[in-house]
Structure formats: C-alpha cells, structure tokens
PAMIDREN-430575 format. One record per residue (C-alpha): residue number from 0; residue in one letter; y, z, x. Coordinates in steps of 0.25 Angstrom, whole numbers, plus 5000, padded with zeros to 4 digits. Layout:
PAMIDREN-430575
<node k="NUM" r="a" c2="Y" c3="Z" c1="X"/>
...
end
This chain:
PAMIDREN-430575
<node k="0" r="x" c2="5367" c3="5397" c1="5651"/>
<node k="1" r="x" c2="5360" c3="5406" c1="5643"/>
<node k="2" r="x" c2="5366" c3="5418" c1="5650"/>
<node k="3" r="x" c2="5374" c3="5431" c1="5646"/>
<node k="4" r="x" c2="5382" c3="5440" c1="5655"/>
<node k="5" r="x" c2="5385" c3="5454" c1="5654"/>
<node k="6" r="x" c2="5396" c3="5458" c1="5665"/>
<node k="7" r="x" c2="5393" c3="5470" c1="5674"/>
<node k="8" r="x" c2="5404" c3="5481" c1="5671"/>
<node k="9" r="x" c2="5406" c3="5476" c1="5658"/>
<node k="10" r="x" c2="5398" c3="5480" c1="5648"/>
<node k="11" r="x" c2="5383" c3="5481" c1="5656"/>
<node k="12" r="x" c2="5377" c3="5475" c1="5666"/>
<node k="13" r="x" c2="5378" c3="5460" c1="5669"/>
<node k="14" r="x" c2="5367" c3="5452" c1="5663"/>
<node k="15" r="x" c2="5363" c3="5438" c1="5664"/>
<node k="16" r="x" c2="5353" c3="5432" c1="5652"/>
<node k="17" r="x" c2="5348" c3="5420" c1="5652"/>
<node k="18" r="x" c2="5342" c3="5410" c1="5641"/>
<node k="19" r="x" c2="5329" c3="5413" c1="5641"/>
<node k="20" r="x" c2="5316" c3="5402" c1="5646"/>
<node k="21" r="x" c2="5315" c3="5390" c1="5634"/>
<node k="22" r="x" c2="5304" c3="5381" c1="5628"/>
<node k="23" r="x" c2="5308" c3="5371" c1="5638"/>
<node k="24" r="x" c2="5306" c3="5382" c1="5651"/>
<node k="25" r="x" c2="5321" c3="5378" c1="5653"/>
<node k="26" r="x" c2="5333" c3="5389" c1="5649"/>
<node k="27" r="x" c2="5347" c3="5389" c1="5652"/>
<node k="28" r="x" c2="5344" c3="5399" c1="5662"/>
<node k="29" r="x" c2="5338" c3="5391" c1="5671"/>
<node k="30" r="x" c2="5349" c3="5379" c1="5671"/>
<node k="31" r="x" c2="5354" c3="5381" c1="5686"/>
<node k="32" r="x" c2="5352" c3="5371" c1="5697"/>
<node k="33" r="x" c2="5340" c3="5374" c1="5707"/>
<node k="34" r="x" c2="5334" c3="5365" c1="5717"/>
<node k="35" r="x" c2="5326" c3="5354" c1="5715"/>
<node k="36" r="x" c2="5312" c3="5355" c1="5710"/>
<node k="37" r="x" c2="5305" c3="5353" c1="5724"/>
<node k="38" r="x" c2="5315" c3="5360" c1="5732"/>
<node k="39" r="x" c2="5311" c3="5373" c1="5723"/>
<node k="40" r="x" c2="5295" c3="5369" c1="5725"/>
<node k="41" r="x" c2="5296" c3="5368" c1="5740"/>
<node k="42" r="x" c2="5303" c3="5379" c1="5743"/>
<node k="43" r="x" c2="5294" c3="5388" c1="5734"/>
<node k="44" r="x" c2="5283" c3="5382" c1="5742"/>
<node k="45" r="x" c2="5288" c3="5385" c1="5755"/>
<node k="46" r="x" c2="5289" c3="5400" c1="5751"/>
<node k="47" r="x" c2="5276" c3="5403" c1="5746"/>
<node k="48" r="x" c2="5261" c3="5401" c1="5752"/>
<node k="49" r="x" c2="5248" c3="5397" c1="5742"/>
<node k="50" r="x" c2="5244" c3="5411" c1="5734"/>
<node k="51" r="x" c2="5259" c3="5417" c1="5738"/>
<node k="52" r="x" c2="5262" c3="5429" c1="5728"/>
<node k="53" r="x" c2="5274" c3="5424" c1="5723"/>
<node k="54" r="x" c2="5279" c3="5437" c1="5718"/>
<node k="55" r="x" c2="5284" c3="5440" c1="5730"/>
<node k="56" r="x" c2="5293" c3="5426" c1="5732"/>
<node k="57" r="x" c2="5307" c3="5428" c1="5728"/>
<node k="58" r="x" c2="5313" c3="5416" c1="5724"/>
<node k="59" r="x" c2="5327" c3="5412" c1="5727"/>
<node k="60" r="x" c2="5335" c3="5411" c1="5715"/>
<node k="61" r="x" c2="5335" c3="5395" c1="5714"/>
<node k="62" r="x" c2="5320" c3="5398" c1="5709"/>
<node k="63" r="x" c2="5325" c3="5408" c1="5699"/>
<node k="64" r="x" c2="5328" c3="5408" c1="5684"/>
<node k="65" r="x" c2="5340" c3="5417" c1="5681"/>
<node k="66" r="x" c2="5331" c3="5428" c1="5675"/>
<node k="67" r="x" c2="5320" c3="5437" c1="5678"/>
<node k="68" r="x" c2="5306" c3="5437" c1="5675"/>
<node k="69" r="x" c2="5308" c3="5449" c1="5667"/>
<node k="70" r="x" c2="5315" c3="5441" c1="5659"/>
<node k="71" r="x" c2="5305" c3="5428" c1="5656"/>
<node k="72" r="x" c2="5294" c3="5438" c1="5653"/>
<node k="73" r="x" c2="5307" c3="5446" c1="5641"/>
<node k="74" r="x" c2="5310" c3="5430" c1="5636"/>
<node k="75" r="x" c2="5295" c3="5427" c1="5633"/>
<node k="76" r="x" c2="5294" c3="5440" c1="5623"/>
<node k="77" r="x" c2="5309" c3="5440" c1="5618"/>
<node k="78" r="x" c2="5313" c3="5426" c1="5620"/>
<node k="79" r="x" c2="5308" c3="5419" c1="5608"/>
<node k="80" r="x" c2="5313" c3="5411" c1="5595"/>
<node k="81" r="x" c2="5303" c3="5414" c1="5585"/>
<node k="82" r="x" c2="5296" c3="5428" c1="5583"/>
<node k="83" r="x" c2="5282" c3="5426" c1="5588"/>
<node k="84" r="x" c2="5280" c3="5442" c1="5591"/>
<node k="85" r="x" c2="5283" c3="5448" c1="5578"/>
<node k="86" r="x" c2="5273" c3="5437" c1="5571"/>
<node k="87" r="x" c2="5262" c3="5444" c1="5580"/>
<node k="88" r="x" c2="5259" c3="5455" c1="5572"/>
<node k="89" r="x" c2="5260" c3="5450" c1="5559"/>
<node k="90" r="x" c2="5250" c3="5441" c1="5556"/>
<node k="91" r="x" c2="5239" c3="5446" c1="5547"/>
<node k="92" r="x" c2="5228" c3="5444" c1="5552"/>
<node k="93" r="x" c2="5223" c3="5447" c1="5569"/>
<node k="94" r="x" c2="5222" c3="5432" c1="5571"/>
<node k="95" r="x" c2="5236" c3="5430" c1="5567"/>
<node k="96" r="x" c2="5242" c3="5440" c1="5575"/>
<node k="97" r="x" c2="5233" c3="5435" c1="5587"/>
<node k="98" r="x" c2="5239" c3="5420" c1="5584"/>
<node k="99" r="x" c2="5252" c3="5425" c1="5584"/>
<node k="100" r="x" c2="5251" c3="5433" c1="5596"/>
<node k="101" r="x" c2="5246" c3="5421" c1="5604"/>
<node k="102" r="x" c2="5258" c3="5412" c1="5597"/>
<node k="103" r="x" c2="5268" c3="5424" c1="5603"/>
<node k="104" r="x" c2="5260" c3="5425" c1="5616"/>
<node k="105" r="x" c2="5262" c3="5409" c1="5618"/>
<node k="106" r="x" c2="5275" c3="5411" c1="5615"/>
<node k="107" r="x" c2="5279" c3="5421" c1="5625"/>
<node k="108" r="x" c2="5277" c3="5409" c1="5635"/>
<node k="109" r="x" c2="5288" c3="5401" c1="5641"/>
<node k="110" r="x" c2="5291" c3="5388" c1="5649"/>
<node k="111" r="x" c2="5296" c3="5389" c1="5664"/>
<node k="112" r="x" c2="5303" c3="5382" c1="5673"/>
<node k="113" r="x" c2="5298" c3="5378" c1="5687"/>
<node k="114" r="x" c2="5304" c3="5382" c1="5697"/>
<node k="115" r="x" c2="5313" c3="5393" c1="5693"/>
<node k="116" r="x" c2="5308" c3="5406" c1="5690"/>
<node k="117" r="x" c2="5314" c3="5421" c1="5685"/>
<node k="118" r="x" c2="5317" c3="5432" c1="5696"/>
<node k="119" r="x" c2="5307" c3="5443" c1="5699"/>
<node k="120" r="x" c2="5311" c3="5455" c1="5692"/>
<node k="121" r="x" c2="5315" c3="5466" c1="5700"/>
<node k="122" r="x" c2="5308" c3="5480" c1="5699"/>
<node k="123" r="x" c2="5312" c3="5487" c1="5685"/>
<node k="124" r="x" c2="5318" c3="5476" c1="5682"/>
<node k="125" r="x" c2="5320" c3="5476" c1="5664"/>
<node k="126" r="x" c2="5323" c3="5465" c1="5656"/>
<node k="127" r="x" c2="5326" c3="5472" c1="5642"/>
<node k="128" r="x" c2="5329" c3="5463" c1="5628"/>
<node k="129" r="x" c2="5327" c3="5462" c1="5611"/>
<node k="130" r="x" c2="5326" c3="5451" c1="5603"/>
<node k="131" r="x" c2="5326" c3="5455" c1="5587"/>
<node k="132" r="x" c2="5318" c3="5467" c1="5587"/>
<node k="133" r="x" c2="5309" c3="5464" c1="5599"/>
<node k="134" r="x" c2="5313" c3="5471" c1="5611"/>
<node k="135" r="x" c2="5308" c3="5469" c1="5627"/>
<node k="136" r="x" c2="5308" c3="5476" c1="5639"/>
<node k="137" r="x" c2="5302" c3="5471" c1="5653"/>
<node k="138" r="x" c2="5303" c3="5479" c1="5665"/>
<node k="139" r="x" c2="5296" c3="5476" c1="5680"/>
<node k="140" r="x" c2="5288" c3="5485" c1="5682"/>
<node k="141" r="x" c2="5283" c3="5479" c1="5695"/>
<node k="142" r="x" c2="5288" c3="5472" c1="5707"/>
<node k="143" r="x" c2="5278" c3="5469" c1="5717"/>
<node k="144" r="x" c2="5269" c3="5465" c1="5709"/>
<node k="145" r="x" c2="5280" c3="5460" c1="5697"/>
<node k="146" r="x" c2="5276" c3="5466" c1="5684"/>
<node k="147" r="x" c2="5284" c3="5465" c1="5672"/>
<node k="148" r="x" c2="5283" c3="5474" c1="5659"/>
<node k="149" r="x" c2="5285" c3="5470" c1="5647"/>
<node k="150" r="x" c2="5288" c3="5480" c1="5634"/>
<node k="151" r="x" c2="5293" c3="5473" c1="5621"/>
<node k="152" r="x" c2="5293" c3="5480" c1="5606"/>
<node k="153" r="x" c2="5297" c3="5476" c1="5592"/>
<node k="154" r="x" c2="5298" c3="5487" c1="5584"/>
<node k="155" r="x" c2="5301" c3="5479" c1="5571"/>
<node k="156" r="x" c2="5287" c3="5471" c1="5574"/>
<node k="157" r="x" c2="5281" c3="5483" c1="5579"/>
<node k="158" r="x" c2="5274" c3="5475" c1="5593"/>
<node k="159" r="x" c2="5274" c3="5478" c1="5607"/>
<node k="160" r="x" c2="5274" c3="5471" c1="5620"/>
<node k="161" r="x" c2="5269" c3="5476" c1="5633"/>
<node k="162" r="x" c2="5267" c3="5465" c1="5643"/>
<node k="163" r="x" c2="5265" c3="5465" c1="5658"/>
<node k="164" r="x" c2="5268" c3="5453" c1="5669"/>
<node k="165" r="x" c2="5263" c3="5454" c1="5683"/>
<node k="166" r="x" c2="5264" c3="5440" c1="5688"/>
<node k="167" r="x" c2="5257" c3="5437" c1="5699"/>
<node k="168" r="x" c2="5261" c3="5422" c1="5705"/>
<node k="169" r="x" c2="5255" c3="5416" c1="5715"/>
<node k="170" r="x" c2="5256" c3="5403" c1="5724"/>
<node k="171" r="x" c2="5247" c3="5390" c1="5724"/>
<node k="172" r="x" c2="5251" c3="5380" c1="5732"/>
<node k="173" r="x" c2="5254" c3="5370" c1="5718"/>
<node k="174" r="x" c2="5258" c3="5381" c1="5708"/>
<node k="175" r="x" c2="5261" c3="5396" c1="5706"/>
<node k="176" r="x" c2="5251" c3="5404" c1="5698"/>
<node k="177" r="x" c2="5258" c3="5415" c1="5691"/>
<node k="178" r="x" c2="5249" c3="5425" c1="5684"/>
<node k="179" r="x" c2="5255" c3="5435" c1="5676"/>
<node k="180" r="x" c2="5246" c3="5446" c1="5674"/>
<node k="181" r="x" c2="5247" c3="5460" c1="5665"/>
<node k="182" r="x" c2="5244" c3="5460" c1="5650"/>
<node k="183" r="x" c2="5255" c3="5458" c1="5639"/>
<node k="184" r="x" c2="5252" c3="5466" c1="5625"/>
<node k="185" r="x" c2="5258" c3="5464" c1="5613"/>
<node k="186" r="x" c2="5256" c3="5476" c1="5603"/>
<node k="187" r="x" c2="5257" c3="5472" c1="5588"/>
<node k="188" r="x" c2="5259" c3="5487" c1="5584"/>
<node k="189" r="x" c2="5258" c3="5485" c1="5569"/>
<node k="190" r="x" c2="5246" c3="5479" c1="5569"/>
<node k="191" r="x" c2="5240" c3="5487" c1="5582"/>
<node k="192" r="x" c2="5236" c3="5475" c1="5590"/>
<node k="193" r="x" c2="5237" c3="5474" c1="5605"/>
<node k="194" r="x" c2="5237" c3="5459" c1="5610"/>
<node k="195" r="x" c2="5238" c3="5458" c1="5625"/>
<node k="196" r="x" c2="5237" c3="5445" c1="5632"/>
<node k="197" r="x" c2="5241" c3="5440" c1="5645"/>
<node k="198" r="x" c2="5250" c3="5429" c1="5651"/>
<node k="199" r="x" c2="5248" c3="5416" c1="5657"/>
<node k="200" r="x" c2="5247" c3="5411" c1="5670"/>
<node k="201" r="x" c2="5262" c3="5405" c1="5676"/>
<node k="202" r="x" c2="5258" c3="5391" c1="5683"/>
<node k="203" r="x" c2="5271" c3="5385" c1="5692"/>
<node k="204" r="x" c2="5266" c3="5372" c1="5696"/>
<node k="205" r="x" c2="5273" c3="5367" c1="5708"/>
<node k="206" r="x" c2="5264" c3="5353" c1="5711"/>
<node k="207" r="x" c2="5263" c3="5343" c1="5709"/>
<node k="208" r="x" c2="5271" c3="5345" c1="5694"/>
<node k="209" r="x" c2="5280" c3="5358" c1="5693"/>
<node k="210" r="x" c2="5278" c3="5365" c1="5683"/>
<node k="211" r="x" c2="5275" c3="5379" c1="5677"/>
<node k="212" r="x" c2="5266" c3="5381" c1="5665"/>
<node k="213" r="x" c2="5258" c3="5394" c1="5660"/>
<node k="214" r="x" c2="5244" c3="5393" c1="5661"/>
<node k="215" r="x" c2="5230" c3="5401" c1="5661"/>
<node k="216" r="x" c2="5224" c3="5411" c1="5649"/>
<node k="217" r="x" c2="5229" c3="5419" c1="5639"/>
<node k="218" r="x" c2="5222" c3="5430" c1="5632"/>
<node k="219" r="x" c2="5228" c3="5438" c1="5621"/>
<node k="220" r="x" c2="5219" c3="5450" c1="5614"/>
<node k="221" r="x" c2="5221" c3="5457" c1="5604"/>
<node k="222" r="x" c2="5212" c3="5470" c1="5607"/>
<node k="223" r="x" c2="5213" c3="5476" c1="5591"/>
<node k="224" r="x" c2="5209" c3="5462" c1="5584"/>
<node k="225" r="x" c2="5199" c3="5457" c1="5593"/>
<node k="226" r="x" c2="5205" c3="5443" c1="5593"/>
<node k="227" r="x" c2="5207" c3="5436" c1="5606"/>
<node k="228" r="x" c2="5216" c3="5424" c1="5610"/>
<node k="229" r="x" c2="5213" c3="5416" c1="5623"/>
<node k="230" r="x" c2="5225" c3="5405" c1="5627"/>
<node k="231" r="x" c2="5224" c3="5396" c1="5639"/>
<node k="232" r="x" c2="5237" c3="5390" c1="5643"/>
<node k="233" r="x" c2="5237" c3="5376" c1="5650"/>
<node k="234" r="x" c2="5250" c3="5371" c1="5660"/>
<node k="235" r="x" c2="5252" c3="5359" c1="5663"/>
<node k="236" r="x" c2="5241" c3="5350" c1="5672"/>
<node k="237" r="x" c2="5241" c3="5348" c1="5688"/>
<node k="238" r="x" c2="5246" c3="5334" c1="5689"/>
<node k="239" r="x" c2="5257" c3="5334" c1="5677"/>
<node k="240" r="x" c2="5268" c3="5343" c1="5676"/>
<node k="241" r="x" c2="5268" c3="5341" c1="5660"/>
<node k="242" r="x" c2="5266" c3="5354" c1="5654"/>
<node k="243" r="x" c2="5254" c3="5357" c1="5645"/>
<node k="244" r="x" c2="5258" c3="5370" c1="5641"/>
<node k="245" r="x" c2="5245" c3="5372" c1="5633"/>
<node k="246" r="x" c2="5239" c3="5382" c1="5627"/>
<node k="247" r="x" c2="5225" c3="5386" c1="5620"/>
<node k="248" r="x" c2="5217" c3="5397" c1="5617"/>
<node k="249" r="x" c2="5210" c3="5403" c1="5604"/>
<node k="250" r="x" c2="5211" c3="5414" c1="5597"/>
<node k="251" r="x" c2="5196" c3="5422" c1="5596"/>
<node k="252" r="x" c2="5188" c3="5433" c1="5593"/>
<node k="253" r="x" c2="5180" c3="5438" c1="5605"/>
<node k="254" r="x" c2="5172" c3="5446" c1="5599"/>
<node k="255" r="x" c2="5165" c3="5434" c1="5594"/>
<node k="256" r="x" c2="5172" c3="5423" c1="5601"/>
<node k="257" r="x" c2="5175" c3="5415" c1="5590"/>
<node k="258" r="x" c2="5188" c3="5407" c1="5590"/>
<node k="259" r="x" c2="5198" c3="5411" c1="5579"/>
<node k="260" r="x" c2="5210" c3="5401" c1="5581"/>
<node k="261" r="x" c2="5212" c3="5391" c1="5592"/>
<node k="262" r="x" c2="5226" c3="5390" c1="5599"/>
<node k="263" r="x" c2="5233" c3="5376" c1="5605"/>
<node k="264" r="x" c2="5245" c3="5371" c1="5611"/>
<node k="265" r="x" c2="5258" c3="5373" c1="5620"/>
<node k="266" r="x" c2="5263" c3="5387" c1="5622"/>
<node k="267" r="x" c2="5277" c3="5377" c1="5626"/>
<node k="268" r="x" c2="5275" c3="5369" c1="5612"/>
<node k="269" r="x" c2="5266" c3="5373" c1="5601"/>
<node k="270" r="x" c2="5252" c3="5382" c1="5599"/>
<node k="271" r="x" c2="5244" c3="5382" c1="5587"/>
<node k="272" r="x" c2="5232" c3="5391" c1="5583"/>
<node k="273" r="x" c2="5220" c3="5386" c1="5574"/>
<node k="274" r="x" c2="5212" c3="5394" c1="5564"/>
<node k="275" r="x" c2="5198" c3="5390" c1="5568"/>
<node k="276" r="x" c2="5192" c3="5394" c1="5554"/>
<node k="277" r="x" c2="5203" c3="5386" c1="5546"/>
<node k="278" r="x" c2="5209" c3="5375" c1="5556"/>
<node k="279" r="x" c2="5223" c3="5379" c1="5552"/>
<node k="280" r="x" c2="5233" c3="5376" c1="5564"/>
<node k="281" r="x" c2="5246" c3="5385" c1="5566"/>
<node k="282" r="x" c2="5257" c3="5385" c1="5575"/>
<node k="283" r="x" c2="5258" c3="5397" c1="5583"/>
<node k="284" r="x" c2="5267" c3="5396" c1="5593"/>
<node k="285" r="x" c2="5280" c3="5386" c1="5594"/>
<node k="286" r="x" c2="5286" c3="5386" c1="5607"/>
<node k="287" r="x" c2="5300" c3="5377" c1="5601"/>
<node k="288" r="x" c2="5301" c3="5385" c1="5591"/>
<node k="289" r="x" c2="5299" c3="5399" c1="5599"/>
<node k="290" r="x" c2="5305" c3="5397" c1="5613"/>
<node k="291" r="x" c2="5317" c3="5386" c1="5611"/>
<node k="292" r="x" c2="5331" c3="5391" c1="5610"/>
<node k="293" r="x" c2="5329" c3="5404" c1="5613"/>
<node k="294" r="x" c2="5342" c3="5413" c1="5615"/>
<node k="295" r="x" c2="5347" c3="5422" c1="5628"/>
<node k="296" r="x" c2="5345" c3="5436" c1="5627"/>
<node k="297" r="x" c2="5360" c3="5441" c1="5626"/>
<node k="298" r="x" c2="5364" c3="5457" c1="5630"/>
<node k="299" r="x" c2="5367" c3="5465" c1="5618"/>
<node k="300" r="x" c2="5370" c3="5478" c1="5624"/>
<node k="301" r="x" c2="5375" c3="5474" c1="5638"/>
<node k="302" r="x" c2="5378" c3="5491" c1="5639"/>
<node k="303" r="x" c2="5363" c3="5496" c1="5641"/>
<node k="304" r="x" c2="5357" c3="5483" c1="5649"/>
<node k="305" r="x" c2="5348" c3="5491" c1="5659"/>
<node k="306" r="x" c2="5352" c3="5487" c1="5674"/>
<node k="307" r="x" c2="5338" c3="5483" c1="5677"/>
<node k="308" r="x" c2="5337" c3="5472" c1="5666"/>
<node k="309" r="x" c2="5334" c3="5460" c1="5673"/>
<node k="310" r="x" c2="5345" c3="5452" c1="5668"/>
<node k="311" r="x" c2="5354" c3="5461" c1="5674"/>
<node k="312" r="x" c2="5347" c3="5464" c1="5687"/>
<node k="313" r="x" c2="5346" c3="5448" c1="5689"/>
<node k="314" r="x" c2="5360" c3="5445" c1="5683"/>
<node k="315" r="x" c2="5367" c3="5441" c1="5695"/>
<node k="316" r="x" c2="5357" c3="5431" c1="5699"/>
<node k="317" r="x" c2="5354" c3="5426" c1="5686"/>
<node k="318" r="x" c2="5370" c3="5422" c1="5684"/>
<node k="319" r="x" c2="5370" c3="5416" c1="5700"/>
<node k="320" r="x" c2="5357" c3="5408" c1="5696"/>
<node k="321" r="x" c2="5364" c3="5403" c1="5682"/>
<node k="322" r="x" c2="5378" c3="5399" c1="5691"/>
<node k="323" r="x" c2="5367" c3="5393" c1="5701"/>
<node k="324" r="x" c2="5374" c3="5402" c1="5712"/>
<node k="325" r="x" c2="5361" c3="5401" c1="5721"/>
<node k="326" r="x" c2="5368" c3="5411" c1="5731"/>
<node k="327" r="x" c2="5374" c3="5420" c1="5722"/>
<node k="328" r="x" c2="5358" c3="5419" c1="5716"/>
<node k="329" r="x" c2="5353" c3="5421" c1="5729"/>
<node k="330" r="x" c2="5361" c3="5433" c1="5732"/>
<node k="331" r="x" c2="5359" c3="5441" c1="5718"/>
<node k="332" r="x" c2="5345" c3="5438" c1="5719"/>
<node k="333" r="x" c2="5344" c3="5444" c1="5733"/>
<node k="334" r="x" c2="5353" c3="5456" c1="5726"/>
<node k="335" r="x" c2="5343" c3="5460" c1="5717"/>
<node k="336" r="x" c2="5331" c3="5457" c1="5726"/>
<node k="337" r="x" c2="5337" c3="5468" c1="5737"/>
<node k="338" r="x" c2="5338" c3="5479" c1="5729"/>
<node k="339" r="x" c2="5324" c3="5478" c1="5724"/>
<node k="340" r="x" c2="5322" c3="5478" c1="5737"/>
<node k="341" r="x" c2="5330" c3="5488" c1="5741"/>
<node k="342" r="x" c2="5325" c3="5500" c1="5729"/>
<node k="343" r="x" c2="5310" c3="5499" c1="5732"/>
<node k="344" r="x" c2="5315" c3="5501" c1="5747"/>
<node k="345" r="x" c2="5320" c3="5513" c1="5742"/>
<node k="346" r="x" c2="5310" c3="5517" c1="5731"/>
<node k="347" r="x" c2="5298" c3="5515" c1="5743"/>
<node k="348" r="x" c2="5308" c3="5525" c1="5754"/>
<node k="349" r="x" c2="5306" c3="5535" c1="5741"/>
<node k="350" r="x" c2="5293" c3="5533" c1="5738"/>
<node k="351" r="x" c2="5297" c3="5531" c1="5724"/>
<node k="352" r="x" c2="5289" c3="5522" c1="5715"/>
<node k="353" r="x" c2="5296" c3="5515" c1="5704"/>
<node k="354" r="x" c2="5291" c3="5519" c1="5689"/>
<node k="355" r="x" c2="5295" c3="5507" c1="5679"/>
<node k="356" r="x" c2="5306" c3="5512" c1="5668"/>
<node k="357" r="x" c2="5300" c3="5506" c1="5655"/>
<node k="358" r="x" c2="5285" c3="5505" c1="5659"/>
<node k="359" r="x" c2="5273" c3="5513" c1="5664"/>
<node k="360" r="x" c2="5266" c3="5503" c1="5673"/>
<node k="361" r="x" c2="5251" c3="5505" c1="5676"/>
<node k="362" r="x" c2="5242" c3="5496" c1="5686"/>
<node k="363" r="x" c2="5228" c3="5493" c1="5688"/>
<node k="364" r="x" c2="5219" c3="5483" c1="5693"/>
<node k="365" r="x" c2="5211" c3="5480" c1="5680"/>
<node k="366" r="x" c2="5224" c3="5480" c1="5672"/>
<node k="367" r="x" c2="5234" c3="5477" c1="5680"/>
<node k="368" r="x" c2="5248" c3="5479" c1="5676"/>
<node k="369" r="x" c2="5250" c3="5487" c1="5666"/>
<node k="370" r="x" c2="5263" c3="5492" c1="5657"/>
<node k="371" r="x" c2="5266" c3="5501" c1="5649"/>
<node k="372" r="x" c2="5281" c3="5504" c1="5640"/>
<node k="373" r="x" c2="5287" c3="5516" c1="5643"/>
<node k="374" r="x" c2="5294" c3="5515" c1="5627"/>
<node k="375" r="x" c2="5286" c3="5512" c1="5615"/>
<node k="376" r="x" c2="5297" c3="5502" c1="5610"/>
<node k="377" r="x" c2="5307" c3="5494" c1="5618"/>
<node k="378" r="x" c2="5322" c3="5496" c1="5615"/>
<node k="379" r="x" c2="5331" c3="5485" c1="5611"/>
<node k="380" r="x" c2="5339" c3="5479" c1="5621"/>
<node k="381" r="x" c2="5352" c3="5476" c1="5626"/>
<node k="382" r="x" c2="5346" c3="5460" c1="5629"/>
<node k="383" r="x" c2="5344" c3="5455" c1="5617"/>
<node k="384" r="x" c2="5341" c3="5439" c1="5612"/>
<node k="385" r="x" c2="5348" c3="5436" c1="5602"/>
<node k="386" r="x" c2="5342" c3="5433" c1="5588"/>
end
C-alpha cells in the first residue's frame, strides 16, 4: 500500500508514509472502502450552510486521505519524476528561465480525488524530507486561520524556495471555492533572480457533476528581468463532469506589453510554449512523464524523526484508515484533535503566545501572510524519496 512503518520503541518514532498523489489523482493511499458518492455529498451538505468558512469543519475520518495537508503541499515540490527545478536556472537567456519556471510551476500541480480530503495540520506541525540534493521543510505556522510555510534549498543548484498557504475555503451551495492565498518565491541564487507567483483557485464541484478541478489566474514575475508570465487555468464546464484541465497564458514584457511567447494546453497532459518571433513550438511540461510512477518517501534515519513530523503525529490514524478501521480512525483522530485542544487551553491560562520553531511570521493586511526561514539552508532529512 504504499506505506512504511517504523515501530515506536524500536528504533524512533512510528511512522506511516504513504504513496504519494498520481497523474490519475488515485495513489495507493487512497484504496480504502468509504461510503457511496451521494452518502458523502449529502452529509457534507447537512453540515454546512451557503458561504460556511469551512476551516473550521472537521471532517470525520471516512472523508480523509491518510495524510496531512502538510504533506500534499511537500509531494508537489519533492514528489516529482523528471528535474523541472534545477532546469530553472540554467537557461541562457531570461526568457528561457522564465519558460522553464512556468514548466516547473505547472508542474507543482496535482490531480485530486472528490470526496476525500487530507487532515488539517495541527499547530507546529513539520513535515521534513530530501530528494537528491533538494531538501524541504513545511511547518504550520498557523492554526486559526491555517497557514503553512514552506522553506526548501538545494545547495548543489544553488535555489531557494520560500512559500506560503493560507487557504481560505468557503461554501456555495453547488461547489466549494478554496482560495489559497500568500505568495510562493523561488529564488535562482546564481543568477540572482526572484520569481514569485501565486497559486490557483481549488474548485470542489459537488452538482450536478462532482468533481474537483484548479482554476482562476496565475501570475508569475520576475522583478530583476522584467519579464512577466500571465496563466489562466480553465476546469471542467457546469453541465459535463469531463475535465478540461486547460491551461493558457503568454509570456510578456510589461513594460511595452509585447507578447514574447505564447503558452497552451493541459497542466494534466501536455503544455507547449511558442516563440512569437520564430513560430518554433516546444514542449515544456509533460505531466506522464513527470508525475507517473512516482516512489514513497522511505525513513532513512528513523533515530532523529522530530515528534512533530506529521507523519508521525497522524501515524495512528493514517494506519486505522489504511486497515479501514473507521472506529479506531475515529478514535485516533479525536486523540490528536484533544490535545491540540487541550495545549492552547493551557497556553491561553499562561498567557503565553506560541513562536513558530523554524519561522519568523510577520502579518499584514496589504501583504498578508508572510514567512520568513529562521536557517539559510535546509538540512537533509531523515524522510527521503528514494532515487
């Protein structure tokens, strides 16, 4: 099942890994038995009233992947089959670069299931793992609201990646619009260029066709360059449940508005950039090739796992799920919601305010979110995906 196990006592913590999200939206992880398609819609309708902050909602655990959010944000930087990152920085020219940082943005997207959907991550929850010399680190930084940081460097490429997520889901009657706000920045040190972007919108379709498709606007800048890339992502249409999955946008200069390359296709399939002054045509992203197959992370150094890493904080659940023990689920999930609970009862009695351990977090209306790494470079870790 995709899943590894490190006994309590033994050797470290217990942890529980599981495959990570595939081309198709479907992973070993998710193969448990859950009820039917319109039991799941109805009760979720009968729990939630129109513009709902869903944030708030826990979900029982029948509605739950076996893994945390914390984790699907990790898989879309380190979960990958062909090095997108490292072709960032070296293309020759700044419109290459910028192609190739749109390629990896597109790439940092993934297929989802309807229906089932990760844990919330828990207060100072970390979720810590390497892949070749690229090393992540996610913490959350924020409860209520959820906000997630995101530090990630390669030494050997010489980038950096600082992200934030503060999603902010909300109900409309037919669908739930998720909107993930804070900036994502990827830094290609060598060549001292900042790109920073920001996500697409999170559609959940629940009528008349379920589904889930991303959607909305994309904009990526590049700040030292100039250059500009503008991508709109399309989802399936109101009365069809096929998805579209489209993508377009162009690549320009807005100091003069002019159009440099123009980008089409399906972040699920293929995109394509084309030079506007020579017509010339190039692949630039290849979902097959990038996201099927991927491996499970394994532990490599069970010894020094942190106690807040998320696949050890959700271990127990994440195994009752897998066994499809709904009441063993139940009970662990309750477990672990209790005692979060249960230490901000007792950080409010103090007066004590919780400080982040691997970021400085700084808040504003104009900028939102906003986080900054406590370490210039991410350590490797003891979760790695094997090569």
């Amino acid at each position: 099942m995709g899943l590894v196990q490190v006994s309590e006592g033994e050797v470290g913590p217990r942890v529980v890994l599981t495959a990570p999200l595939s081309l198709e939206g479907e992973s070993d992880a998710s193969d448990y038995k859950a009820p039917n398609l319109l039991q799941r819609i109805l009760s979720l309708l009968s729990n939630v009233g129109p513009g709902s902050d869903l944030t708030r909602i826990q979900l029982p655990p029948l509605f739950n992947l076996p893994k945390s959010q914390l984790q699907c944000y990790g898989e879309s930087v380190y979960c990958i089959n062909k090095d997108m990152l490292s072709k960032c920085g070296k293309g020759e020219t700044s419109v290459e670069r910028m192609t190739a940082v749109v390629g990896w943005s597109i790439s940092t997207l993934r297929p989802l299931m309807f229906g089932v959907a990760p844990y919330n991550p828990i207060l100072g929850e970390t979720h810590h793992v390497s892949t070749d010399s690229l090393n992540v680190l996610l913490e959350q930084v924020s409860h209520h609201p959820p906000v997630t940081a995101l530090h990630a460097t390669d030494e050997k490429e010489n980038i950096e990646m600082i992200w934030c997520h503060n999603p902010v889901p909300k109900f409309y009657g037919t669908k739930i619009e998720t909107e993930v706000h804070g900036k994502r920045e990827l830094k290609l040190l060598n060549r001292q260029e900042t790109y920073v972007m920001n996500s697409p919108k999170l559609v959940i379709r629940l009528l008349p066709f379920p589904g889930v498709d991303w959607v909305g606007n994309v904009t990526i800048k590049c700040e030292e360059t100039g250059l500009q890339a503008d991508l709109y992502y399309k989802g399936s249409s109101f009365l069809s449940n096929s998805g579209n999955r489209s993508v377009i946008g162009k690549i320009f200069m807005p100091s003069s508005s002019k159009t440099i390359c123009e980008i089409n296709g399906h972040w699920d399939r293929t995109v394509t950039v084309k030079d506007i002054s020579t017509g010339k045509v190039n692949v630039i992203y290849n979902a097959k090739e990038a996201l099927s197959g991927m491996k499970t992370p394994i532990v490599k150094d069970p010894k020094v796992v942190m106690p807040s890493e998320s696949t050890v904080v959700w271990a127990e659940l994440s195994q009752a799920i897998l066994s499809r023990n709904w009441d063993k689920a139940k009970q662990a999930k309750t477990i672990v919601e209790e005692r979060e609970r249960e230490l901000a009862k007792e950080r409010k009695s103090k007066s004590e305010i919780w400080v982040p351990k691997h970021f400085t977090i700084s808040y504003s209306k104009e900028s939102g979110w906003e986080p900054t790494p406590n370490e210039k470079w991410v350590p490797p870790a003891p979760i790695i995906v094997p090569t």
